[in-house]
C-alpha positions as CSV (number, residue, x, y, z in Angstrom):
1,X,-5.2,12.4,-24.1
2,X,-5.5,11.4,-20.3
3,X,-6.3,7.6,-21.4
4,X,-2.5,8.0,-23.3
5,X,-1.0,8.0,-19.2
6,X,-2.5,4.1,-18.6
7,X,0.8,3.1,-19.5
8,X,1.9,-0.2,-18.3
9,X,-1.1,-0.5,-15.8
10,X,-3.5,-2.5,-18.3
11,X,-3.9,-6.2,-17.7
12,X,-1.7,-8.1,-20.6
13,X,0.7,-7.3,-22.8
14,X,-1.8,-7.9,-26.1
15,X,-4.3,-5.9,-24.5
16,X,-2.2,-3.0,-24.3
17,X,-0.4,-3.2,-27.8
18,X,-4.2,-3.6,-29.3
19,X,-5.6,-0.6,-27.8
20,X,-2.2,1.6,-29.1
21,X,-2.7,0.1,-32.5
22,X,-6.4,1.2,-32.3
23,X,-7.6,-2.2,-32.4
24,X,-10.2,-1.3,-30.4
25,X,-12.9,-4.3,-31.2
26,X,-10.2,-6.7,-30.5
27,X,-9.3,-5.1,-26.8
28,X,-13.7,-4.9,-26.2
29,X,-13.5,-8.5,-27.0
30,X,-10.3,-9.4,-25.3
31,X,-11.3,-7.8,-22.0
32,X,-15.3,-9.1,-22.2
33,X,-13.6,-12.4,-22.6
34,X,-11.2,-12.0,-19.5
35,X,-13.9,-10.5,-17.4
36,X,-15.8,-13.7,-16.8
37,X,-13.2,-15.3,-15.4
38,X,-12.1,-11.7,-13.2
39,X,-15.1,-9.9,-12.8
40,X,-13.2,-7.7,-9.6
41,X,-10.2,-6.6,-12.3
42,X,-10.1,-3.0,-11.9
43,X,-7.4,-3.0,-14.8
44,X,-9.8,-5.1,-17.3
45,X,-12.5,-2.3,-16.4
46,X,-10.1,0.3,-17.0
47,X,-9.1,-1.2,-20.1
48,X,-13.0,-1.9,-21.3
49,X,-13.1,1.8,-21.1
50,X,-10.6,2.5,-23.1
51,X,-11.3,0.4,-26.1
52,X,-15.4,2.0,-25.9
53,X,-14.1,5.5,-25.6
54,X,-11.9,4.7,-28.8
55,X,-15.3,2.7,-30.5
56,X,-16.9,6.2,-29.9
57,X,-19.3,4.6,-27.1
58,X,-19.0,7.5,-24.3
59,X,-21.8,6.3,-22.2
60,X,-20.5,3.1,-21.9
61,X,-17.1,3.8,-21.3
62,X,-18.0,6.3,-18.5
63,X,-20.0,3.5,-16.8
64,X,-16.9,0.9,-17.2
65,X,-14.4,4.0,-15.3
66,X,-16.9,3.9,-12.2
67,X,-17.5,0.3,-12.1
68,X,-13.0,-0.3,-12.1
69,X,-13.3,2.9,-9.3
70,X,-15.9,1.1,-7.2
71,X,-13.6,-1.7,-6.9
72,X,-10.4,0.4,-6.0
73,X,-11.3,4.0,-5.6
74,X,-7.8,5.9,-6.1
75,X,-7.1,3.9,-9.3
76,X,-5.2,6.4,-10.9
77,X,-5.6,5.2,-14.3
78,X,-9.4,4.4,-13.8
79,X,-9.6,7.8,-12.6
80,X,-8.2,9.8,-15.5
81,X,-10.2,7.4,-18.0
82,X,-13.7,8.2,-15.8
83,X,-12.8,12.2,-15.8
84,X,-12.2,12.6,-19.6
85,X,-15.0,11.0,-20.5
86,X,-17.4,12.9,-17.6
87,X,-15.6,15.9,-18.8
88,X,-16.4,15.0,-22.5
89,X,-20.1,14.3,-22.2
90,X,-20.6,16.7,-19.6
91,X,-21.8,14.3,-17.5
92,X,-22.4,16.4,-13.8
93,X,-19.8,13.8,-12.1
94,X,-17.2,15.0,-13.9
95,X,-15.6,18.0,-11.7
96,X,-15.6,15.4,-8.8
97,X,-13.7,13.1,-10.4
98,X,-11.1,16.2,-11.8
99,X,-10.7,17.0,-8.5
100,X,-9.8,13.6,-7.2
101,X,-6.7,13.5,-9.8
102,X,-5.8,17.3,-8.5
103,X,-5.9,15.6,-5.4
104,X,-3.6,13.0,-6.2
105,X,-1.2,15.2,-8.5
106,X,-1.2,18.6,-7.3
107,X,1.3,18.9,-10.5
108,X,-1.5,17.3,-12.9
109,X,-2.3,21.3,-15.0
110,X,-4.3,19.4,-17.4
111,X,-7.3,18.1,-14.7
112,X,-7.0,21.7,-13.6
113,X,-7.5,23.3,-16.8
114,X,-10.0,21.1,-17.4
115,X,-11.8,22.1,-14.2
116,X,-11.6,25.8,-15.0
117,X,-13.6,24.7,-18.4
118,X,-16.4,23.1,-16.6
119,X,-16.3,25.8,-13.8
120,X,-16.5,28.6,-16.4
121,X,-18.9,26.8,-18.3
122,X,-21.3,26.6,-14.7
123,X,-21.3,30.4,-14.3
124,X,-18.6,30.1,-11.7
125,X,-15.5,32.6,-12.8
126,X,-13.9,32.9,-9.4
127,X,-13.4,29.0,-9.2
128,X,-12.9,29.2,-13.2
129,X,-9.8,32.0,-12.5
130,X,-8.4,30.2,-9.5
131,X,-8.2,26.5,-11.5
132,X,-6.7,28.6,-14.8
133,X,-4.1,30.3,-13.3
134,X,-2.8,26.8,-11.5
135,X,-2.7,25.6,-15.4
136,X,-1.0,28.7,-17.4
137,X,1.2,25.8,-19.5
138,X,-2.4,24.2,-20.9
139,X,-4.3,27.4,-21.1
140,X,-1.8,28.9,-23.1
141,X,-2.2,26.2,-25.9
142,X,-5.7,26.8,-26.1
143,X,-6.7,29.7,-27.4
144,X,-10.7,29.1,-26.1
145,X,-10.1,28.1,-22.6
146,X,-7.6,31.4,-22.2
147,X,-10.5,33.4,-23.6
148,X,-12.3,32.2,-20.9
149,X,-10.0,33.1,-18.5
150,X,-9.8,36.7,-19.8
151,X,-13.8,37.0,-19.8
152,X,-14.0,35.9,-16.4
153,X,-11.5,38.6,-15.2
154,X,-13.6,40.8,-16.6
155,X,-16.4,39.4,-14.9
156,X,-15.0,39.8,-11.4
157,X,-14.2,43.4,-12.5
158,X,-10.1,42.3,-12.5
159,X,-10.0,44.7,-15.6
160,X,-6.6,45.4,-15.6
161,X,-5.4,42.1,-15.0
162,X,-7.5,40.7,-17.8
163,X,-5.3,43.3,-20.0
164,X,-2.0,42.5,-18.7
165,X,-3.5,38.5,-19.4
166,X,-4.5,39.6,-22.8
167,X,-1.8,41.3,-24.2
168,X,0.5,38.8,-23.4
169,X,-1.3,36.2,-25.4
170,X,-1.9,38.8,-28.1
171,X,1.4,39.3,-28.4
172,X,2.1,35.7,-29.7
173,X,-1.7,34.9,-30.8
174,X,-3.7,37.0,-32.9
175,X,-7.1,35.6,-32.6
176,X,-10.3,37.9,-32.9
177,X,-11.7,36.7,-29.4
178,X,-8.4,37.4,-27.7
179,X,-7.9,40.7,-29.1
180,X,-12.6,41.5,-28.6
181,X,-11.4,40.4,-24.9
182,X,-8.3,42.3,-25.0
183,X,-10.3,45.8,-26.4
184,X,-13.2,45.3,-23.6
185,X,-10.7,45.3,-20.9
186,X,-8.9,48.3,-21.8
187,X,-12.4,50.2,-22.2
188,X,-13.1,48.4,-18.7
189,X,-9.6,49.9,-17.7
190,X,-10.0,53.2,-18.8
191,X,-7.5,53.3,-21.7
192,X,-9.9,54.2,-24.4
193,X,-7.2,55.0,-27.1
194,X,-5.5,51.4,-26.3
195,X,-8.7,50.4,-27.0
196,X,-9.4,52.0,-30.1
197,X,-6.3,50.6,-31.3
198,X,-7.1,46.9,-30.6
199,X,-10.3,47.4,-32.2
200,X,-8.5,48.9,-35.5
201,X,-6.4,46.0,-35.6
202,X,-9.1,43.2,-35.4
203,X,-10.8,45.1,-38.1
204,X,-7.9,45.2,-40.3
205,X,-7.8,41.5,-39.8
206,X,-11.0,41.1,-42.1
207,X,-12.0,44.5,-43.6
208,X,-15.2,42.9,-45.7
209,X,-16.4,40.3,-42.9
210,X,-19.8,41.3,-41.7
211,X,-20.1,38.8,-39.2
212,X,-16.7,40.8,-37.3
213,X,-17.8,43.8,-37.6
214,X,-21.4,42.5,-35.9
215,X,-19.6,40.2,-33.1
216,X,-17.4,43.2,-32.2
217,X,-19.9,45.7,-32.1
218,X,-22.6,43.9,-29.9
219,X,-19.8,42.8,-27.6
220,X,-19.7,46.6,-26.9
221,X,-23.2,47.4,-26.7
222,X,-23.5,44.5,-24.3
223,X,-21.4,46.2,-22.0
224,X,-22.7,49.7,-22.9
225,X,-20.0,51.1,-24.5
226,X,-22.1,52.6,-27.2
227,X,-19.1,54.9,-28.7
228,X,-16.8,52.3,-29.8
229,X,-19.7,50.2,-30.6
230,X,-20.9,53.1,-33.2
231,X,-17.3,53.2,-34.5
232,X,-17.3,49.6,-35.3
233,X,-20.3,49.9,-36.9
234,X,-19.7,52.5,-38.7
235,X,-16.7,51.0,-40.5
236,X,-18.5,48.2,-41.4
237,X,-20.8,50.5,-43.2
238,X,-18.2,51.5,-45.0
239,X,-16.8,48.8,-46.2
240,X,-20.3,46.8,-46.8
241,X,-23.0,49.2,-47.3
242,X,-25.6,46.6,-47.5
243,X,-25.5,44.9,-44.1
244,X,-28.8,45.0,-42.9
245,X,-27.4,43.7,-39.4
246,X,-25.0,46.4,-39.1
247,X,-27.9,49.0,-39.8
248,X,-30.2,47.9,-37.6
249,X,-27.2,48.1,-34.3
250,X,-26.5,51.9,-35.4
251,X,-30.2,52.1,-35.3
252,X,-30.0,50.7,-31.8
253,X,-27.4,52.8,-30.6
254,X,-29.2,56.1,-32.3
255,X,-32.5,55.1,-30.3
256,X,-30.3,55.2,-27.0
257,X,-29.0,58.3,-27.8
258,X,-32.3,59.7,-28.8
259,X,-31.4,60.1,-32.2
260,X,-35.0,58.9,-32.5
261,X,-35.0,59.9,-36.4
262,X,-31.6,58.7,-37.2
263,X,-32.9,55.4,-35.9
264,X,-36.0,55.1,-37.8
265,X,-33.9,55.9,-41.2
266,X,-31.5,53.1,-40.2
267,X,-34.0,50.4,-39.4
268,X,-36.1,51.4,-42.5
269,X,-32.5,50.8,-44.5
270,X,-32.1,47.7,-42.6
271,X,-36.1,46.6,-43.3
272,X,-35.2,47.5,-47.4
273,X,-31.8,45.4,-47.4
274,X,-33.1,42.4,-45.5
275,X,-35.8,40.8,-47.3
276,X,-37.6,38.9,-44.2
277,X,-37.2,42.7,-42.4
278,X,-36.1,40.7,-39.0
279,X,-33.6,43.3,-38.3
280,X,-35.9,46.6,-38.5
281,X,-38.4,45.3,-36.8
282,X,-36.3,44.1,-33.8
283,X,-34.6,47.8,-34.1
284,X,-37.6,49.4,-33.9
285,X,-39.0,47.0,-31.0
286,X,-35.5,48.4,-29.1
287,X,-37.1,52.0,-30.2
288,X,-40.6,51.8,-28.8
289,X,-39.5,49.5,-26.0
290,X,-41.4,50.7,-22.3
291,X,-44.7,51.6,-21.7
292,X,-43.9,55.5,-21.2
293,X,-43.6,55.6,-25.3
294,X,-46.7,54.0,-26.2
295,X,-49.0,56.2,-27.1
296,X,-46.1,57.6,-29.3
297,X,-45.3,54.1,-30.6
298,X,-48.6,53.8,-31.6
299,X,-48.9,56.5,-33.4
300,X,-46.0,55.8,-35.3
301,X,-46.1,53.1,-36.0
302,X,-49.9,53.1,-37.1
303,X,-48.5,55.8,-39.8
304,X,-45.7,53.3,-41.0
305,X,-49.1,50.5,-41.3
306,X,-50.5,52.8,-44.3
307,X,-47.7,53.0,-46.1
308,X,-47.2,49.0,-45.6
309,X,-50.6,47.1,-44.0
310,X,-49.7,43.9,-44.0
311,X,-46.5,44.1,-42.9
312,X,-46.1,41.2,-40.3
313,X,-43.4,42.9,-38.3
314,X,-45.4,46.1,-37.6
315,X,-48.7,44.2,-36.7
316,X,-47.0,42.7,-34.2
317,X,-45.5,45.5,-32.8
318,X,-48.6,48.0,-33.3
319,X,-49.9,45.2,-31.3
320,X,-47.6,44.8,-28.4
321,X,-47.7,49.1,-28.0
322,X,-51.7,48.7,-27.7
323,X,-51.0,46.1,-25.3
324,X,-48.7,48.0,-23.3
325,X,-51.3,50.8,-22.6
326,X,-53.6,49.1,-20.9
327,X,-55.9,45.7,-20.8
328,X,-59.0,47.6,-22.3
329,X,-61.3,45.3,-24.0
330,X,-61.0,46.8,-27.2
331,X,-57.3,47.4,-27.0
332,X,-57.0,43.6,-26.8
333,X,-59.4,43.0,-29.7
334,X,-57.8,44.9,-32.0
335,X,-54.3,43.5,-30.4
336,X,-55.7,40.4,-31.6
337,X,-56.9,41.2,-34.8
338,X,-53.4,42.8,-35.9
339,X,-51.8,39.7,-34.6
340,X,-53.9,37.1,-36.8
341,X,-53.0,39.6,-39.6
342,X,-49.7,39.0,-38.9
343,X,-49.5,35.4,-38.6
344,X,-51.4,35.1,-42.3
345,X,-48.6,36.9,-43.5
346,X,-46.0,35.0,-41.5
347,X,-47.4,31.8,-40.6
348,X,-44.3,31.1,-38.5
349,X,-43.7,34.2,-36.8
350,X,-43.2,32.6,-33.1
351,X,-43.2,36.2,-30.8
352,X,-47.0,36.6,-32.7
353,X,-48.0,33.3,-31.8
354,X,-47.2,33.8,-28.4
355,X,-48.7,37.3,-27.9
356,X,-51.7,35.9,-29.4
357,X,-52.3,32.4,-26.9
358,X,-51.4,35.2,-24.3
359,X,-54.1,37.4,-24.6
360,X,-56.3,33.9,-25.5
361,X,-55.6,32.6,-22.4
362,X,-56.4,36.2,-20.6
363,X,-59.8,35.8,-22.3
364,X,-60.3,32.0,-20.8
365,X,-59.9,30.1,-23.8
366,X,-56.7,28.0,-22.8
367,X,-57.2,25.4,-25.8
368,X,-56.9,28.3,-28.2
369,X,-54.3,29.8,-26.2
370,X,-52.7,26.3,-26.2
371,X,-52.3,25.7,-29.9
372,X,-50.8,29.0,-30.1
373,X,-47.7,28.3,-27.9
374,X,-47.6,25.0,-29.7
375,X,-47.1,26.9,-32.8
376,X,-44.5,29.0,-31.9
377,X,-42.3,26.6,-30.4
378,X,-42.6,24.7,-34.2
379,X,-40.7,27.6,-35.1
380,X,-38.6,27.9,-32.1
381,X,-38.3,25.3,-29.6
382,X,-36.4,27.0,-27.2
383,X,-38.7,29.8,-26.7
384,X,-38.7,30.2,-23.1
385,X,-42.5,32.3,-22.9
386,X,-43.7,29.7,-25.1
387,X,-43.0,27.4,-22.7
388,X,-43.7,28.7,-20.1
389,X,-47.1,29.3,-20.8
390,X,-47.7,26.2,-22.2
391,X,-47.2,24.6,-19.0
392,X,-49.8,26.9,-17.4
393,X,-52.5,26.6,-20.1
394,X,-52.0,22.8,-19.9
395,X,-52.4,22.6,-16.0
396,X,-55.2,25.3,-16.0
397,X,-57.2,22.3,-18.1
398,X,-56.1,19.3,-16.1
399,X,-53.1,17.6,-18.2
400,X,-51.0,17.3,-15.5
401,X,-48.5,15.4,-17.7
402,X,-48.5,17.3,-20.8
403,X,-47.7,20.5,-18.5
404,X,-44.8,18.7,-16.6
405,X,-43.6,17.9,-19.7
406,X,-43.3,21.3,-20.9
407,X,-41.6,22.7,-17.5
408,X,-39.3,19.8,-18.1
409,X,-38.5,21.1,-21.5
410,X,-38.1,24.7,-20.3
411,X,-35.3,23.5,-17.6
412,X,-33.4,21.9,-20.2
413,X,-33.5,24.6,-22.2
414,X,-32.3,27.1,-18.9
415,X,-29.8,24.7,-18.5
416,X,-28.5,24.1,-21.8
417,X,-28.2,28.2,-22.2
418,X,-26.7,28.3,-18.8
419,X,-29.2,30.8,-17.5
């Protein structure tokens, strides 16, 4: 750990034998103590900060860095203490401070790597690469900050770099997200059979895990590479012909083919095997997707209804492809009336809830329309819609506060998910 480089730069003797002992309380109350007496000892900060970082107090510690640097800004030590715990918290000072210490020791591969983390984790691959590749030694330990590294090649469209990268830490590591990164750049590449055969090996690593077979394939389809997607998914079924996730994906990849049948079947399979049919019905949301399939949505999905009239899933949806027509007034009256059918079957079904204070709050009746985004984000308090129109409903009625509130929340949540 960077604190581990204070050596010989704390203030005492005891001081520094306490905090390697882990006598943390004892090196807080020795330094509080020494403090009143030296209240302009960057060491005694520095130390402070070390004993709260080790008593699990981040926040404070951070604060007891910046208080020794604002009393000698290029103390080393102080500086390495304030940028592990910036970088540990995620506190937005943090990359400042990294770069100080880069400044400082050009040699120093653990700020950079450290820097590349932060960078990669801010959307920002080319600064991610460049901060990576000026810490291969520390990358190289770690098998998630070299994954990032590889995805960030691929990012900047440095394909075959990311393979050459790849390979050579899939030659001495064998890890799943290497070897996903590793089979994305050689389809990115053009080397489909090198592909196929990184993709037979991380299968082979875990024949009956559904969860592999899921993460590989929608790593393809997220890059459109629908044939090795179907492959993978189609091995899974082989091994585990009751994954209702894995179903559903070929269902996908069928209703981008066309295979508009095939689809159906495999979301109906996935809607048998999964008992809260959350799979089929996204599946068949993916199938009916766009406004130039409505009227045949409709239709189809009114046919499924018979069979199954409460089904929440398909209310919903028969809903949405009525919206999607048109605003007619008795499109959205029956829109509404599938939707409330859907919530009495699903009471926590947040994509109804927010359909529903939508077309409330087309009709006028915000406090209606409120209490329906309310209840969605019960179930899900990161829906972004939900919050969204909260905000609106809530300043369209005059509650200024309530509303900033919820646009508040709705950064966060952009924030946290970094998009």
């Amino acid at each position: 750990m960077l604190s581990l480089l204070l050596g010989g730069a704390m203030s005492g003797e005891s001081l520094s034998e306490a905090l390697r002992a882990g006598h943390y309380r004892e090196a807080l109350d020795r330094a509080d103590a020494l403090l009143k007496t030296r209240p302009r000892d960057e060491q005694l900060w520095t130390v402070r900060g070390l004993a709260l970082r080790g008593l699990g107090r981040d926040g404070e510690s951070l604060a007891a860095f910046i208080k020794a640097l604002e009393l000698s800004p290029n103390f080393t030590p102080a500086l390495k203490g304030a940028a592990e715990a910036a970088y540990n918290l995620r506190d937005s000072r943090a990359a400042e401070f990294l770069e100080r210490i880069a400044a400082i020791e050009p040699s120093n591969t653990t700020a950079r790597a450290m820097a590349g983390v932060l960078a990669y984790e801010a959307g920002d691959c080319a600064s991610a690469v460049r901060s990576f590749e000026r810490s291969r030694d520390q990358i190289e330990a770690r098998v998630s900050a070299y994954a990032m590294y590889g995805e960030c090649l691929l990012k900047l469209n440095r394909a075959s770099e990311a393979v050459d990268a790849l390979e050579r830490m899939a030659s001495r590591n064998s890890d799943r997200s290497i070897l996903r990164l590793l089979a994305l750049a050689q389809l990115s590449s053009g080397n489909n059979s090198a592909a196929l055969v990184t993709v037979r090996r991380i299968i082979e690593q875990a024949p009956s895990d559904e969860q592999n077979y899921f993460d590989l394939a929608s790593a393809f389809l997220l890059r459109d590479a629908y044939g090795p997607a179907e492959f993978v998914v189609n091995a899974g079924l082989e091994k585990l012909d009751s994954a209702a996730r894995l179903y559903a994906l070929r269902g996908v990849i069928e209703a981008v083919k066309g295979v508009d049948d095939a689809a159906v079947r495999d979301f109906e399979k996935a809607n048998e095997l999964d008992g809260a049919h959350q799979y089929g019905a996204a599946g068949f949301g993916v199938l009916y997707a766009g406004t130039e399939r409505a009227a045949e949505a409709v239709a189809a999905l009114r046919e499924r209804l018979r069979k199954d009239p409460d089904d929440p899933e398909l209310n919903y949806l028969l809903a949405q492809a009525i919206l999607s027509q048109g605003a007619a007034p008795a499109g959205a009256a029956e829109a509404r009336q599938l939707l409330m059918r859907s919530l009495r079957r699903r009471p926590g079904y947040a994509a109804a809830h927010v359909a529903l204070g939508k077309l409330y709050r087309q009709s006028g009746d915000d406090h209606r329309a409120i209490a329906e985004f309310r209840a969605a984000l019960k179930s899900d308090s990161a829906d972004r819609t939900a919050l969204s129109q909260l905000a609106a409903a809530l300043r369209r009625i005059g509650h200024m506060e309530e509303a900033a509130a919820a646009a508040r929340q709705l950064r966060d949540v952009v924030m946290r998910e970094g998009r």
